[in-house]
C-alpha positions as CSV (number, residue, x, y, z in Angstrom):
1,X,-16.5,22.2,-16.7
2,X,-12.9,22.1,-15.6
3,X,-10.4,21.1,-18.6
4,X,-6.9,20.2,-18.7
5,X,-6.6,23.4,-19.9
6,X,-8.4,25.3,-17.2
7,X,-6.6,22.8,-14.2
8,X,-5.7,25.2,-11.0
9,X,-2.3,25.7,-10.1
10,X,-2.6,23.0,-6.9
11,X,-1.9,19.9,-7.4
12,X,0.4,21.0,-10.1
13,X,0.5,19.4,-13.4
14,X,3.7,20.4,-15.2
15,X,4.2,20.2,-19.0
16,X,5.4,17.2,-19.5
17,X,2.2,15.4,-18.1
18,X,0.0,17.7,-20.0
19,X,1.3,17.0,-22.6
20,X,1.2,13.3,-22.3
21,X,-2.4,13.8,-21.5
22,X,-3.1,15.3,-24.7
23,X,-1.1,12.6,-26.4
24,X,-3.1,10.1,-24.7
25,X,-6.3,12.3,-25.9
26,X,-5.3,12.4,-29.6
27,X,-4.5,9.2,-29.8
28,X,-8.1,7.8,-28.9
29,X,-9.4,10.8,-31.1
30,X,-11.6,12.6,-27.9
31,X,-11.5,15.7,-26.1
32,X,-11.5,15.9,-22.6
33,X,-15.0,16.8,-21.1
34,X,-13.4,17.3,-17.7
35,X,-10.9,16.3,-15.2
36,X,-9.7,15.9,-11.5
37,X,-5.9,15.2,-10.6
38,X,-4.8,14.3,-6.8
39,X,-1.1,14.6,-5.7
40,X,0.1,11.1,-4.3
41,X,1.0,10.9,-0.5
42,X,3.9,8.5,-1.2
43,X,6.0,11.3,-3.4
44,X,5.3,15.0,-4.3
45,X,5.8,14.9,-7.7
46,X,3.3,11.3,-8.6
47,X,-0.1,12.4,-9.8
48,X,-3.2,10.7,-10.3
49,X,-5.4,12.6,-13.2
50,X,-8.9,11.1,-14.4
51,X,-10.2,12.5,-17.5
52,X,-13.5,12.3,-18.3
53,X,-14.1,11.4,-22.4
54,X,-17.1,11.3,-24.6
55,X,-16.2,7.5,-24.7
56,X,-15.3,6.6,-21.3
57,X,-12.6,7.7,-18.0
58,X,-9.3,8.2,-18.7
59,X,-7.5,7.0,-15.3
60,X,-3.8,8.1,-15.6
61,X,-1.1,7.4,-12.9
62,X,2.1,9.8,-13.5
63,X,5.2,8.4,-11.6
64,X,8.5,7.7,-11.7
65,X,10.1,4.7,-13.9
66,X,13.0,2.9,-12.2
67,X,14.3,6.5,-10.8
68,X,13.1,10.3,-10.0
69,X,14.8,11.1,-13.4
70,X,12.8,9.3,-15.8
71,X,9.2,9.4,-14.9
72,X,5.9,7.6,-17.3
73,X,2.4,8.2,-17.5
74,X,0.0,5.0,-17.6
75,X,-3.3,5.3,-18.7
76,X,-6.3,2.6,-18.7
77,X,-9.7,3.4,-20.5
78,X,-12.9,2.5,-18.4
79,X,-15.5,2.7,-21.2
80,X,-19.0,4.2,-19.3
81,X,-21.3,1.3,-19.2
82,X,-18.2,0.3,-16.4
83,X,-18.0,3.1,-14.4
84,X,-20.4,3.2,-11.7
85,X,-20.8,4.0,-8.2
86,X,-21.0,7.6,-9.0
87,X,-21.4,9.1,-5.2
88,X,-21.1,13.1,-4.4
89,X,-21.2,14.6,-0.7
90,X,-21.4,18.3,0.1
91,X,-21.6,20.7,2.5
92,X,-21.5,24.3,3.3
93,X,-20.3,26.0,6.6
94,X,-19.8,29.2,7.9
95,X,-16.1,29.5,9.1
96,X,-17.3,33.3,10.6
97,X,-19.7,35.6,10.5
98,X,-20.6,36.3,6.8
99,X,-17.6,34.5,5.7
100,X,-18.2,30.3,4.5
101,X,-16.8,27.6,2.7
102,X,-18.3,24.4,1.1
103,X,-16.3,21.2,0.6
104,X,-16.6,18.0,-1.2
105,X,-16.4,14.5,-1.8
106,X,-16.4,11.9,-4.6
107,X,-16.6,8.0,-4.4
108,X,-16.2,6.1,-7.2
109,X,-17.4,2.2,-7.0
110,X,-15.5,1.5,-10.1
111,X,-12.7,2.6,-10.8
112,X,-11.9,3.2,-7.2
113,X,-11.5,6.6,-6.2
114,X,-12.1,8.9,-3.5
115,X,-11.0,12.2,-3.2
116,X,-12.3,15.5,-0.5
117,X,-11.9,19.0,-2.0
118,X,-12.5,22.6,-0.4
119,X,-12.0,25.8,-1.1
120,X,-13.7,27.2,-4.3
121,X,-11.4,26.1,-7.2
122,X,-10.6,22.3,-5.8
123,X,-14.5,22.0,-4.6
124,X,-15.8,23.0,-8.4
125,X,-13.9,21.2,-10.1
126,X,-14.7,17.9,-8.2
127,X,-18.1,18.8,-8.5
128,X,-18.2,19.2,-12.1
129,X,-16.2,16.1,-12.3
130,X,-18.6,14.5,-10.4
131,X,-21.6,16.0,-12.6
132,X,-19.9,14.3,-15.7
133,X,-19.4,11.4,-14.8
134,X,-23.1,10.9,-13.2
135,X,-24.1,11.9,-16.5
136,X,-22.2,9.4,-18.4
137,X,-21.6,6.9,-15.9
138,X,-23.9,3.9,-15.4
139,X,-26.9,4.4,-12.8
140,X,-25.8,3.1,-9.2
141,X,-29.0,1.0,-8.8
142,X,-28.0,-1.9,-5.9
143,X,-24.0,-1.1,-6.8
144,X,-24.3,2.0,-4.7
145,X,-21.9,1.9,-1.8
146,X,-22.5,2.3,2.4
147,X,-23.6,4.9,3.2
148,X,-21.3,7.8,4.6
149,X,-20.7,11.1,5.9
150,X,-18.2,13.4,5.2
151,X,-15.4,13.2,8.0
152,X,-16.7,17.1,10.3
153,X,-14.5,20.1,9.3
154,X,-11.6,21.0,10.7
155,X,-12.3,25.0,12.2
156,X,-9.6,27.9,10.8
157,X,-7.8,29.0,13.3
158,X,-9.3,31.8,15.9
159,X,-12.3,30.6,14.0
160,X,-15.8,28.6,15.5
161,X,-16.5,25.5,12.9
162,X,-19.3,22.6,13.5
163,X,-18.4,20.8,16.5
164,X,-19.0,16.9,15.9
165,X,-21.5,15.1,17.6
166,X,-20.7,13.6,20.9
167,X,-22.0,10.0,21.4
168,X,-22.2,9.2,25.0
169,X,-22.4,5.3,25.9
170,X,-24.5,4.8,28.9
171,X,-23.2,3.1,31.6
172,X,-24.1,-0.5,31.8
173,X,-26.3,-1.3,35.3
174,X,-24.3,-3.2,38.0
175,X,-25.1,-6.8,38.3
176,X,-27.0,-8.2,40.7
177,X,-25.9,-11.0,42.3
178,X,-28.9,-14.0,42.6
179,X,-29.7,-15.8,45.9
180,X,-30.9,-18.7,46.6
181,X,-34.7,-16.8,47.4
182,X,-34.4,-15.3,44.0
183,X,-33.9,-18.3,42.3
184,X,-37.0,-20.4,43.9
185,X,-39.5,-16.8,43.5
186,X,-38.7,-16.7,40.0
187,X,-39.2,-20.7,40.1
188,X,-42.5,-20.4,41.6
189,X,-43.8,-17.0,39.5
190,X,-43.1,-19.6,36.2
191,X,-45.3,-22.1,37.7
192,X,-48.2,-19.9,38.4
193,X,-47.8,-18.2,34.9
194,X,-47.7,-21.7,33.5
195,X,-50.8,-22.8,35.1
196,X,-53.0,-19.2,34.5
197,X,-52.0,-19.9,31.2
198,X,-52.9,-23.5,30.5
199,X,-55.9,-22.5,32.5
200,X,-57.1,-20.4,29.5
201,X,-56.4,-22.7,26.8
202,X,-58.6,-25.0,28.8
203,X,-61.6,-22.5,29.1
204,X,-61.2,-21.8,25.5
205,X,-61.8,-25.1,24.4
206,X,-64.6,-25.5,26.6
207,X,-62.4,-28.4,28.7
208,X,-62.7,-26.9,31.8
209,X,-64.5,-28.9,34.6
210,X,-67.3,-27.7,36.7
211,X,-66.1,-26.7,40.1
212,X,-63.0,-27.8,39.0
């Protein structure tokens, strides 16, 4: 399992927020099991780091407080019986020749999350994130959510990747336009169906006249 300890260089996690983490940590007397931090797309330095806990998910938010200078850490404990939703994707491709790579996603019903990882040290440690909280979490059941595929991979460059599929609408039919002759032979093809089929009913019942 990936600790706080054993977090790759990317997204960094300088000391300071490791060291709220473990304050956080000690202070609800746990260890972390394992973890999964993504870099914010609003600013370079806000992080978003879930722990996972014997006693539940730690979801911390790391951002600044009022200015870039001063920054805080905010934590909120989601005990397991209320995490749930646990949902993991993957897939392997070959990028060329013997060479491959495998990505993943995780999709959290609650808390919210949802985060894509390649490459091997990113990709393990989502999926060993992933693997802990499906152990702890509680079972989807009917909570699961729609049913998705991961976005296709983008190729390397010089390099041949899975091409997406190509959905081709077929063209809709020109319209015919209706005459006055089509309106009265579809008129009088009603009429005959009508009578064939009330002619049945009556033969069925035994209603039907003699030489009639």
């Amino acid at each position: 399992m990936t600790r706080l300890a054993d977090w790759p260089r990317s997204p960094y996690l300088n000391e300071e927020l490791r060291e709220w983490i473990r304050l956080h940590l000690t202070a609800l007397g746990v260890d972390d099991v394992a973890m999964y931090a993504l870099a914010s797309p609003r600013a370079d330095d806000e992080r978003r780091v879930l722990v996972a806990t014997e006693v539940g998910l730690l979801d911390g938010w790391y951002a600044p407080r009022g200015s870039t200078a001063r920054f805080s850490l905010s934590t909120r404990l989601h005990p397991w019986p209320t995490v749930h939703g646990v949902d993991l994707r993957g897939e392997t491709y070959r990028l060329w020749a013997h060479e491959h790579q495998s990505r993943w996603r995780l999709r959290l019903a609650h808390p919210p999350f949802d985060a894509l990882a390649e490459g091997p040290e990113l990709g393990n440690a989502l999926a060993e994130f992933a693997a802990a909280c499906a152990v702890m979490a509680e079972p989807a059941g009917e909570r699961g959510g729609a049913e998705e595929d991961l976005p296709p991979a983008t190729p390397a460059a010089g390099r041949v990747g899975p091409r997406p599929a190509i959905h081709i609408e077929p063209e809709p039919e020109p319209r015919r336009h209706v005459t006055e002759d089509d309106e009265s032979q579809a008129e009088a093809e009603a009429q005959a169906n009508a009578a064939e089929a009330r002619e049945r009913f009556e033969e069925r019942l035994g209603l039907r006249r003699l030489g009639g």
